[in-house]
C-alpha positions as CSV (number, residue, x, y, z in Angstrom):
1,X,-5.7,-26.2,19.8
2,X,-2.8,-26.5,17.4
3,X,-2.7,-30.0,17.8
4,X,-6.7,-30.5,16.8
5,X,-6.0,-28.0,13.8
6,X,-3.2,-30.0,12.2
7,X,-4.7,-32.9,12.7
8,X,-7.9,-31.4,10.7
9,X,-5.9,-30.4,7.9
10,X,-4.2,-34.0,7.8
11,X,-7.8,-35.3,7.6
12,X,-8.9,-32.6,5.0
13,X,-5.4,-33.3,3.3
14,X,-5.9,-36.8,2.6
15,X,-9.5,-36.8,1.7
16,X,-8.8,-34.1,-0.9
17,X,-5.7,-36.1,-2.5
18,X,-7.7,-39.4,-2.5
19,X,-10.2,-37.7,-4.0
20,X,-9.1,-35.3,-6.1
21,X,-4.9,-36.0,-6.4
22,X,-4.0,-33.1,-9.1
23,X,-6.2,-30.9,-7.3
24,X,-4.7,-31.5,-3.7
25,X,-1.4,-30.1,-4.5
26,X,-2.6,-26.4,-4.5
27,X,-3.9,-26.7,-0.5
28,X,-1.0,-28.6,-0.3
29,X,1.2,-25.6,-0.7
30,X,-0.8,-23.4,1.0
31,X,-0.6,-25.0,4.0
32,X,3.2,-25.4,3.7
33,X,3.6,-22.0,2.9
34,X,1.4,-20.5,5.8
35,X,3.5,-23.4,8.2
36,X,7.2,-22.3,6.4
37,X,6.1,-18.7,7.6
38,X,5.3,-19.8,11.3
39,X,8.4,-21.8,10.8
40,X,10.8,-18.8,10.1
41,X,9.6,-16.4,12.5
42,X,10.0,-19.0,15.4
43,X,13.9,-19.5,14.4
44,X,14.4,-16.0,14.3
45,X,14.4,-16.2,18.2
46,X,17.9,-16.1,19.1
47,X,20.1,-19.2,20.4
48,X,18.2,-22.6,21.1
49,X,14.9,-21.2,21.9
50,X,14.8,-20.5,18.2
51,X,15.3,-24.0,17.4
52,X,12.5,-25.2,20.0
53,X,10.1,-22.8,18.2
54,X,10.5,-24.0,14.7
55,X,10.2,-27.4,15.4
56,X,6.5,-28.2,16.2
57,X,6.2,-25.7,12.5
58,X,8.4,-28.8,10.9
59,X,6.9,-31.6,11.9
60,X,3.3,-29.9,11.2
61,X,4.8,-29.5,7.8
62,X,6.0,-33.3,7.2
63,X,3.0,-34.7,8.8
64,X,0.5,-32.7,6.0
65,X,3.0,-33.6,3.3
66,X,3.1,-37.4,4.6
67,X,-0.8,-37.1,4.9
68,X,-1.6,-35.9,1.5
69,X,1.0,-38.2,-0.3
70,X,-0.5,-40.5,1.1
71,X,-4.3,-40.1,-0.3
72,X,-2.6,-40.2,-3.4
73,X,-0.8,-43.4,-3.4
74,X,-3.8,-44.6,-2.1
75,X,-5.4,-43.5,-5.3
76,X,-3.2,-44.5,-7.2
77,X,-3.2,-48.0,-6.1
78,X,-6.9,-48.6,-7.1
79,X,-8.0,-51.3,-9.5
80,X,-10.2,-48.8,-11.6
């Protein structure tokens, strides 16, 4: 269910950046901040366990980022 969800917002990510690139950097935060929060509370788990429940938080957070940069260099690269 994560997994589907994440890769939904990717999707959404990149559209919106390709389509709109000034525009995309407000979702773009809001999904990092909503992930940073998932992100803290998992490493406040004590020893490893804390480290295993950040991580799938931090690469959800670098895969949005990579997926709405992206849209925008793809923008950007466009003849008009």
């Amino acid at each position: 269910m994560l997994i589907g969800g994440i890769i939904a917002i990717c999707i959404l990510l990149l559209i919106l950046a390709f389509v709109a690139p000034r525009l995309s950097r407000y979702p773009q935060q809001g999904v990092a901040k909503s992930l940073g929060a998932g992100r803290r509370t998992g490493a406040k788990a004590p020893g490893k366990l804390g480290g295993w429940l950040q991580k799938p938080f931090t690469k959800s957070m670098k895969a949005t980022d990579k997926s709405a940069s992206a849209g925008r260099d793809a923008r950007s690269k466009l003849p008009i």
